[in-house]
N, C-alpha and C positions, 0 to 999 in steps of 0.2 A: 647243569643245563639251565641256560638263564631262562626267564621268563620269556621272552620277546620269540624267543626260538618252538616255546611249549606253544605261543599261541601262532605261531607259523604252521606248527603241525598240527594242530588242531582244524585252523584254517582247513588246509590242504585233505581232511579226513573228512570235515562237514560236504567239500566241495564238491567232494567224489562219491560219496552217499547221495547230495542233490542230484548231480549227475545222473548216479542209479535207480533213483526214484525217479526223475524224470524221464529214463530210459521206461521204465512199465508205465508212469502215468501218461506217456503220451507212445507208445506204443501202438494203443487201437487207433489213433488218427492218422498214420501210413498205413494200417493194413484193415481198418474198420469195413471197408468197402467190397473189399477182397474177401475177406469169410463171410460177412451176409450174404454175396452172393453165389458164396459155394465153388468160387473159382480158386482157391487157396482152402483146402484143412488149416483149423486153428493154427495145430503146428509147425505146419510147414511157412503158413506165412508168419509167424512169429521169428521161425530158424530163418528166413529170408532178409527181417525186418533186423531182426540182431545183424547179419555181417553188413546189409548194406548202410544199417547208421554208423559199424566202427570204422567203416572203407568212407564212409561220406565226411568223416570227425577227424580221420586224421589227410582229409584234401586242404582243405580251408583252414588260417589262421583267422583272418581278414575281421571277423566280428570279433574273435572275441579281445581282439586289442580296441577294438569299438569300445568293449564294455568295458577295457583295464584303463580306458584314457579320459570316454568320451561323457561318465557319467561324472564325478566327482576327479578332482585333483587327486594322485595318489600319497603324495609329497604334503599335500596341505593335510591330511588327516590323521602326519606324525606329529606336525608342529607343534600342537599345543601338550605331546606327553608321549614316551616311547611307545606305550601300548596302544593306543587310542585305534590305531588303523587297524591293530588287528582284531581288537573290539570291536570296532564298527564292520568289518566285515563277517566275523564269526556271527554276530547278531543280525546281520542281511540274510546268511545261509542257513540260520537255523528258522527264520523266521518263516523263510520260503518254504523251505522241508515243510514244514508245519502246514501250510496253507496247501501243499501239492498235496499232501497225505489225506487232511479234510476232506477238499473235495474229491479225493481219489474214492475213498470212502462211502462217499452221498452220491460217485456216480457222475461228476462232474464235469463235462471236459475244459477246464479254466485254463488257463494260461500262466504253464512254467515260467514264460517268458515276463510276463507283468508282474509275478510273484517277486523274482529276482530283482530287475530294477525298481520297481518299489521297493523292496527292502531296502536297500542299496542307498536309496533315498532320504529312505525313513530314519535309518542306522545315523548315517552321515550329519540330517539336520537334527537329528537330537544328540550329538557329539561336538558340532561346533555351529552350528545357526542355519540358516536357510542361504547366507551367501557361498556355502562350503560349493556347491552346485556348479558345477560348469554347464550354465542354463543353454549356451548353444548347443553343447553336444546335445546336453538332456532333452531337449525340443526338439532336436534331428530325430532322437533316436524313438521319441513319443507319435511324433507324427510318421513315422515307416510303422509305428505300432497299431496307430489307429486307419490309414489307409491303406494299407495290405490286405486287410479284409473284406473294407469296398470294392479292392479291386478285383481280387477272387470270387465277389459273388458277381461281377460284372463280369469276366471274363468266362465264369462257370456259364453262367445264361448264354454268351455269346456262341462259346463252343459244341455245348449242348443243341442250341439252334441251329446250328450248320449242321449237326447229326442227325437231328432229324428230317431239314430238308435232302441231306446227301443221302439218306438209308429208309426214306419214306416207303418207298417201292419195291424194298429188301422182306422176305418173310423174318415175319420176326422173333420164332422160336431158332431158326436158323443165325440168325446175326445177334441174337444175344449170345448161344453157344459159343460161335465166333469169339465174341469181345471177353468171353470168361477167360479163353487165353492173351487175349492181349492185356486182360487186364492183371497178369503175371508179371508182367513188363513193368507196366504202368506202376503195382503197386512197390517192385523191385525202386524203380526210377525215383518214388515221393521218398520209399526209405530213406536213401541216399540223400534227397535233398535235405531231409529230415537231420541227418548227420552233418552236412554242411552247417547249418546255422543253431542248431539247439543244442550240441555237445562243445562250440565253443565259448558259452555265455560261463560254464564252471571254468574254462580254458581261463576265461579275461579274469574270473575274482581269484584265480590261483596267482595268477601274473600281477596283478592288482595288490594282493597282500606280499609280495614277494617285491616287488617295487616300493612299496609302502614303509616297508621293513629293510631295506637297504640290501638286500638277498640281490637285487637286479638293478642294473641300473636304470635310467628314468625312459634312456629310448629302447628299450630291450623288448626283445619280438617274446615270442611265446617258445619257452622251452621246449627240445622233444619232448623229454619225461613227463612233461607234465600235459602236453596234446594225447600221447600214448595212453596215459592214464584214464586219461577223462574219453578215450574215444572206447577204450577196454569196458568203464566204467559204465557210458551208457550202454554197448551193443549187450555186457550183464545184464543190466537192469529192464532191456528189451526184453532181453530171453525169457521173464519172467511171465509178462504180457500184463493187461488191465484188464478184465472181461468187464467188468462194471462198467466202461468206458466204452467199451466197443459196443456192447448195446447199446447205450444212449447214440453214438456218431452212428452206428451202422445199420439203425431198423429204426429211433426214435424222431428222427427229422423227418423221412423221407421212407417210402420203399422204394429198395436201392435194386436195380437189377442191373444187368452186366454194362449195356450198355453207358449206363447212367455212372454207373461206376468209374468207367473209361474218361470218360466226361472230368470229373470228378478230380481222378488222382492226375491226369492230367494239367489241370486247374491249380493246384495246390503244388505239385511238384515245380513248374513251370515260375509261381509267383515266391516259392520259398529260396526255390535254386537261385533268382534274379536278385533277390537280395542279399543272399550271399557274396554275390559279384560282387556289390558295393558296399560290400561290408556293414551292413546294416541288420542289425539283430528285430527278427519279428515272431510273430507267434503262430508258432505251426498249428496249433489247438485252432486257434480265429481263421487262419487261412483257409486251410483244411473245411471246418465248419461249414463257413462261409462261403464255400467255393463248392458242396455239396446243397447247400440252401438256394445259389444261386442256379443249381443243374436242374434243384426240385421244380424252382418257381419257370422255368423254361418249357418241363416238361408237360407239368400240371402244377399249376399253383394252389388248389384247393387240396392237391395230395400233401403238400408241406405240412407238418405238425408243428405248427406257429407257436404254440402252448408250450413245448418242448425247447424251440430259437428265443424266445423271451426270457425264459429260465435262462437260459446260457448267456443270456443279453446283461442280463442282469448280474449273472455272476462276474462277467468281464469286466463291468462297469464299475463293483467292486472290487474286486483283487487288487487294485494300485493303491487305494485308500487303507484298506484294511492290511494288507502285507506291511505298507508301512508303518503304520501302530504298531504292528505286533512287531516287526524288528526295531522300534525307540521301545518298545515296554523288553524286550529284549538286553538291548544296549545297554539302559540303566540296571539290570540285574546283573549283566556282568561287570559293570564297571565297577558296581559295588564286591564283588566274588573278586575281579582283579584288581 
């Protein structure tokens, strides 16, 4: 078995483990809203959140050929040595693992999604220099990263304001009741979207190393096998859940009650699904977030636990910087092992 082939599979095993980690690390963020407020058992929404991300992961291709094209040339990262590309993605993927597990750990709700393309980044410019970058894509795909979440907290406040002038006059033990069932739907709906766009980003570095590696040719879409896999891989990794995680998104921003809820998964479903259409890979962690911060600051702004959004502010801010060290201090360990 040559080498080229050992680190194809190797690839392809990191990619599917990120996958499944990032099935439990971001788990609580479809269904966070849903068990705080007692309209989903743990369980149930857990069982819910698993089939609607692997039904959501194998609809959409559209991003993750975003990420097999649009961050680095696949083709430039054989030139300079047969292994290079699959070094440079092995060390994207272990770098990311590494960085989801942390903060998974401390509680965190960071961004699978910045993990990934920073490494990605990271791996790449300490493999062949900072021109390796296809800085268009890379800039499309940083600014969907960074305004998705403005716009989920704008649109959270918006929708939340129309709820309460449309239901002002509603008693309101009665129409919370109410929203506990709709927000069955609701958190059915985010799952789904949930599976559109964050089960394809393992999609693109499978496809990625596979083109890289002459396994696919340069315009080649995304394999079944390897969509099945990765959609198999996170709806596991759901099943597991993140309790660590759902505390922090489900009771430390905000007290979430049914209605706010509604609001909410609404918000995040809505802006995760639209990016999916256009193929643009974002971060359901920031969306999600952010689109519950924006329902808080609508509802009562003084109920927001601002103390809690700055942590998370800060952890997003780093994740791009620090994933990428860790997959160039990554890179150079295994270039040296291969």
């Amino acid at each position: 078995m040559s080498l080229i082939l050992i680190l194809t599979i190797l690839v392809v095993i990191c990619a599917l483990a990120f996958d499944f980690i990032n099935g439990f690390h971001d788990t609580a963020n479809a269904i966070a809203t849903s068990v705080s407020t007692k309209a989903l058992k743990p369980r149930h929404a857990i069982l819910l959140a698993s089939i609607m991300n692997f039904i959501g992961a194998m609809t959409f291709t559209g991003v993750a050929k975003t990420i097999s094209k649009d961050i680095v040339d696949p083709f430039s990262l054989s030139s300079s040595g047969t292994n290079t590309g699959s070094i440079v993605i092995l060390a994207a993927l272990l770098a990311a693992v590494a960085w989801n597990l942390i903060t998974w750990y401390f509680g965190i709700p960071s961004s699978s999604s910045h993990a990934l393309i920073g490494s990605i980044a990271g791996a790449a410019i300490a493999a062949k220099g900072l021109n390796v970058l296809n800085y268009q894509g890379f800039i499309k795909i940083l600014e969907a990263l960074i305004l998705s979440p403005i716009l989920a907290f704008v649109v959270g406040y918006i929708i939340y304001s129309i709820f309460k002038v449309v239901f002002k006059n509603f008693n309101l033990t009665k129409t919370n009741r109410n929203f506990r069932f709709i927000q069955i739907a609701t958190a059915a709906l985010q799952s789904y979207s949930h599976g559109t766009n964050d089960a394809q980003k393992s999609m693109g570095i499978i496809t990625l190393a596979l083109i890289a590696n002459e396994y696919l040719p340069k315009d080649a879409g995304v394999p079944f096998w390897v969509q099945f896999s990765c959609a198999l891989a996170m709806g596991l990794g759901t099943s597991i859940g993140g309790w660590k995680i759902i505390k922090t998104v489900g009771g430390k921003i905000m007290k979430i009650r049914p209605i706010n809820g509604v609001a909410a998964d609404i918000t995040g479903a809505g802006i995760i699904f639209g990016a999916s259409l256009i193929h643009m890979p974002v971060s359901t962690t920031h969306v999600i977030s952010s689109g519950i911060l924006g329902v808080g600051s609508a509802h009562r702004i003084k109920g927001v636990k601002w103390d809690t959004a700055q942590r998370m502010l800060i952890t997003w801010v780093i994740t791009l910087p620090i994933s990428a060290l860790l997959a160039a201090i990554c890179y150079f360990i295994l270039n040296l092992i291969f």
